[in-house]
TIVO-2410 file (N, C-alpha, C; in nm, 3 decimals):
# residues 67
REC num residu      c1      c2      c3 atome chaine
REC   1      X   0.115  -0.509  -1.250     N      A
REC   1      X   0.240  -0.576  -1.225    CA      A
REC   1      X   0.275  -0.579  -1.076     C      A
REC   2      X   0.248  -0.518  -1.013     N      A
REC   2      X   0.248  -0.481  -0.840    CA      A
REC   2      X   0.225  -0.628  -0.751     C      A
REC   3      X   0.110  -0.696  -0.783     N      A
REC   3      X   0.081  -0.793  -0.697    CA      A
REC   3      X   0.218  -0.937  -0.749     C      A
REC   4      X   0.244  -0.899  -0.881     N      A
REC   4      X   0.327  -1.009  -0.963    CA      A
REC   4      X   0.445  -0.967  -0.889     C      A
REC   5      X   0.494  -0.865  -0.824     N      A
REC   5      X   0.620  -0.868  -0.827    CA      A
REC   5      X   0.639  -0.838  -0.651     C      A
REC   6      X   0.542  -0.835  -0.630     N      A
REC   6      X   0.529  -0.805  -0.438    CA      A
REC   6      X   0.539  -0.981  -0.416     C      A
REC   7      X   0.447  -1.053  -0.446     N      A
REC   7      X   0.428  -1.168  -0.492    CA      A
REC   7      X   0.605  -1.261  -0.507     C      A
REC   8      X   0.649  -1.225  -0.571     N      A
REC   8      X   0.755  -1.233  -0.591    CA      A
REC   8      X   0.866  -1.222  -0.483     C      A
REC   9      X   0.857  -1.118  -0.438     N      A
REC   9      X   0.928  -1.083  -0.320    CA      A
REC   9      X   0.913  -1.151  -0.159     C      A
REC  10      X   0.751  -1.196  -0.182     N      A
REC  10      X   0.740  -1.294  -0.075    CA      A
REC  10      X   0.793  -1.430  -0.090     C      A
REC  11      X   0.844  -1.493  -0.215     N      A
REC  11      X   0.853  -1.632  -0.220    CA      A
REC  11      X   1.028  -1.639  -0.215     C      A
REC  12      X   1.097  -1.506  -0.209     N      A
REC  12      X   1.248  -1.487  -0.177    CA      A
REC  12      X   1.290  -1.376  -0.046     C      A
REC  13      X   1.143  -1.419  -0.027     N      A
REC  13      X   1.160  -1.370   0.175    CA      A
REC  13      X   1.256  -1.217   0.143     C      A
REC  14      X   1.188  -1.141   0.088     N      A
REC  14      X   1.228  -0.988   0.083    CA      A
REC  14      X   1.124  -0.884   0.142     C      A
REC  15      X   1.157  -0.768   0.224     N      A
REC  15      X   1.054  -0.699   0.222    CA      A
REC  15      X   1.042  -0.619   0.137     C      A
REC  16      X   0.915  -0.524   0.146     N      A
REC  16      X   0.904  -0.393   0.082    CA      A
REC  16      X   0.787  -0.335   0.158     C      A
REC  17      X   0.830  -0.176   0.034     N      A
REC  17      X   0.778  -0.052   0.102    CA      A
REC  17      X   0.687  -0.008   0.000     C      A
REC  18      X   0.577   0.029   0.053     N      A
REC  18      X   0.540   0.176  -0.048    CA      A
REC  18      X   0.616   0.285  -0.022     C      A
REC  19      X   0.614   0.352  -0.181     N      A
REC  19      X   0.686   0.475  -0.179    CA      A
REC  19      X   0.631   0.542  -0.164     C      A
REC  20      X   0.497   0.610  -0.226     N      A
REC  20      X   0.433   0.692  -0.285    CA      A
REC  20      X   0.316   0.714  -0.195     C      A
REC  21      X   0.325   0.794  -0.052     N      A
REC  21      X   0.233   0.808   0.003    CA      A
REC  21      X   0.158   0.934  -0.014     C      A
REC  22      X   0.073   0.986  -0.112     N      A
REC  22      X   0.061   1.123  -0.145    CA      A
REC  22      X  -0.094   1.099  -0.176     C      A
REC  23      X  -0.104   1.218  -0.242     N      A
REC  23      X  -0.272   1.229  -0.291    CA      A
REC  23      X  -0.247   1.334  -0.391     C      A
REC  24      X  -0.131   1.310  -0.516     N      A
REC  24      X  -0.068   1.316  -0.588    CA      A
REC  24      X  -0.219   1.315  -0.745     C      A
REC  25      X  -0.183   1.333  -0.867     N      A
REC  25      X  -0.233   1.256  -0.927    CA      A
REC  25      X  -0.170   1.135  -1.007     C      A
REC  26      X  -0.076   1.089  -1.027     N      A
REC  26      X  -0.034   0.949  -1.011    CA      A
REC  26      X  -0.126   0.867  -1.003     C      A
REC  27      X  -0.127   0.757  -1.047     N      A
REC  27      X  -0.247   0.646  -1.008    CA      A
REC  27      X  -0.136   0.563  -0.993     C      A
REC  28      X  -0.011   0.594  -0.870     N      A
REC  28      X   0.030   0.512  -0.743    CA      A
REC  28      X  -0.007   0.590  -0.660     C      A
REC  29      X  -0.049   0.686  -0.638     N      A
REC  29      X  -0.108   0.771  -0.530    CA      A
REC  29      X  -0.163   0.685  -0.391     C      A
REC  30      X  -0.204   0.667  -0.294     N      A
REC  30      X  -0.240   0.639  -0.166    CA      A
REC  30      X  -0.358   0.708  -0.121     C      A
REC  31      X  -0.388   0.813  -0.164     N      A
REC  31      X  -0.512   0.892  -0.071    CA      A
REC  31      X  -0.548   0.958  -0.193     C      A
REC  32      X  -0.688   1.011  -0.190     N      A
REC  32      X  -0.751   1.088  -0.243    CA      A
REC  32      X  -0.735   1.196  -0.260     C      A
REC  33      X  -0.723   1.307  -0.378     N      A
REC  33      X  -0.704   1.397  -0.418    CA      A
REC  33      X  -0.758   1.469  -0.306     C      A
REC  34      X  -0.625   1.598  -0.195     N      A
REC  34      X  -0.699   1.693  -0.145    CA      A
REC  34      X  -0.683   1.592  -0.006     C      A
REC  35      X  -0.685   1.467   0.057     N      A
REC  35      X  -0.668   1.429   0.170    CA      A
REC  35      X  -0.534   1.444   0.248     C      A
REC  36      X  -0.432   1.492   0.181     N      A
REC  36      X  -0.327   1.563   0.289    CA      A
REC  36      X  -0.255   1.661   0.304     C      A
REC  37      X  -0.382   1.784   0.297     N      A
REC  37      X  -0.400   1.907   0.341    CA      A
REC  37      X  -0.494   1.937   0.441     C      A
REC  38      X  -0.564   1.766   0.458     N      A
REC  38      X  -0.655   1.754   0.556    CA      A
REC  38      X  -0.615   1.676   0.682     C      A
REC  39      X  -0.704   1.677   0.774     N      A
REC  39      X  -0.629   1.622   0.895    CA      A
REC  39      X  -0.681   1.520   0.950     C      A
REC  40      X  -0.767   1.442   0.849     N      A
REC  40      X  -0.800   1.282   0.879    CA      A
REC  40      X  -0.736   1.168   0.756     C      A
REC  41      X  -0.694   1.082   0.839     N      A
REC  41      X  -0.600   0.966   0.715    CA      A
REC  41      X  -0.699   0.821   0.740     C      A
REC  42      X  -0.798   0.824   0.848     N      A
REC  42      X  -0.851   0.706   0.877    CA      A
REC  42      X  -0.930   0.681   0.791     C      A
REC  43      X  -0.986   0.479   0.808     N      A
REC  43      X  -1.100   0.447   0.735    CA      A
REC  43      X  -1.033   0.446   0.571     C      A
REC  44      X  -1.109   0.382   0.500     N      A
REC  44      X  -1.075   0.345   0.373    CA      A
REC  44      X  -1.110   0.437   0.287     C      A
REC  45      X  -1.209   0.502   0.299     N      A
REC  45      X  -1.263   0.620   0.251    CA      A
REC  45      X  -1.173   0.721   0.150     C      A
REC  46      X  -1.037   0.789   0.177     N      A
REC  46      X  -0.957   0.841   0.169    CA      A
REC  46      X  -0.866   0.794   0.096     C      A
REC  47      X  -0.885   0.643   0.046     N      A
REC  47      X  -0.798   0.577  -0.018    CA      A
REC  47      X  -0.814   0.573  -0.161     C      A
REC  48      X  -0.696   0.572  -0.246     N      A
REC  48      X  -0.726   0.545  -0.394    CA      A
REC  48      X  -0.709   0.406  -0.396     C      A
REC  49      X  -0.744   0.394  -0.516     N      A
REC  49      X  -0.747   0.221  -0.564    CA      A
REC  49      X  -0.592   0.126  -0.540     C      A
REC  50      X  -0.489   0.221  -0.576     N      A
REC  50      X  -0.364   0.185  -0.496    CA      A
REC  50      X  -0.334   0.172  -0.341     C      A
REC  51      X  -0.409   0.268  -0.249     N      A
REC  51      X  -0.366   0.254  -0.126    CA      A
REC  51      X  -0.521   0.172  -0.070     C      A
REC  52      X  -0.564   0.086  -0.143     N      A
REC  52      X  -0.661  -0.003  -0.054    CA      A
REC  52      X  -0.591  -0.132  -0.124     C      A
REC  53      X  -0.521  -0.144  -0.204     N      A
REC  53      X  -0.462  -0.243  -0.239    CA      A
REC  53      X  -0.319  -0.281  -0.124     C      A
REC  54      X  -0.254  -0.163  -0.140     N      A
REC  54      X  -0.141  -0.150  -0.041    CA      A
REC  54      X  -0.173  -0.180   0.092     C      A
REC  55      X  -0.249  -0.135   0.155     N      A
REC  55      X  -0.370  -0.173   0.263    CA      A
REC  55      X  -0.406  -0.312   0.287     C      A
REC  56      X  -0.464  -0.351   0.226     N      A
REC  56      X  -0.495  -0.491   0.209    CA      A
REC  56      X  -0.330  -0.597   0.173     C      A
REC  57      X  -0.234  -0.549   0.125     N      A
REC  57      X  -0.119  -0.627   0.136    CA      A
REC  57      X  -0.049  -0.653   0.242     C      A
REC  58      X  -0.056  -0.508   0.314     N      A
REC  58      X   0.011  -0.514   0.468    CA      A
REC  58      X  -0.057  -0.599   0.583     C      A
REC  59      X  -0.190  -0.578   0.544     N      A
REC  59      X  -0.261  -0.629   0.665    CA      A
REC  59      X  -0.294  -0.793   0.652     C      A
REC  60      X  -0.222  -0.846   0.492     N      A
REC  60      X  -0.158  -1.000   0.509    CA      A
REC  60      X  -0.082  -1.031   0.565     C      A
REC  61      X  -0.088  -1.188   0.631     N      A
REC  61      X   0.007  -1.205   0.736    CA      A
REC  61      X   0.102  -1.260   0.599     C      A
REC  62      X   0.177  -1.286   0.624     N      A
REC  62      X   0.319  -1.364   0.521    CA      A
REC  62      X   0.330  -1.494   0.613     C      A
REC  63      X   0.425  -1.569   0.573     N      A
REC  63      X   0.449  -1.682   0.630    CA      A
REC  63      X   0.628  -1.750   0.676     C      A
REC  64      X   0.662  -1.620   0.699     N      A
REC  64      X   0.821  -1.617   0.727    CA      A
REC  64      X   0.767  -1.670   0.831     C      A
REC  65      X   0.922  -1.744   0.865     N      A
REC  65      X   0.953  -1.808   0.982    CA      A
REC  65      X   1.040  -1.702   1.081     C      A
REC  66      X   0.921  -1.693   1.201     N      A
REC  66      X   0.998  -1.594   1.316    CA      A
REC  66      X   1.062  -1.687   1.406     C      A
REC  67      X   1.106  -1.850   1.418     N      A
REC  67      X   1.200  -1.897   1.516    CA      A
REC  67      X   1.314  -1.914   1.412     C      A
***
């Protein structure tokens, strides 16, 4: 439901956030079990299936109008 409703939020020019930056077990989790007790966050490596998704959303451009 995530992409349906992020999705959503772009076509009524809203932002958003991730909440859930942990390495939690959650499968909204962001990092890999055990990666933040550690002291590298780089590279994709470290990512769960949620935070390469989240990843890949941010690093879309959107198409708001900045004038």
């Amino acid at each position: 439901m995530s992409p349906k409703y992020v999705d959503l939020m772009a076509r009524k020019k809203i932002s958003w956030a991730n909440w859930n930056f942990s390495d939690d077990f959650r499968s909204g989790a962001v990092f890999k079990s055990g990666t933040c007790s550690g002291s590298s966050f780089s590279g994709t490596g470290v990512l769960e299936p949620a935070g390469g998704w989240v990843r890949d959303r941010v690093r879309t451009p959107d198409d708001f109008p900045t004038s």
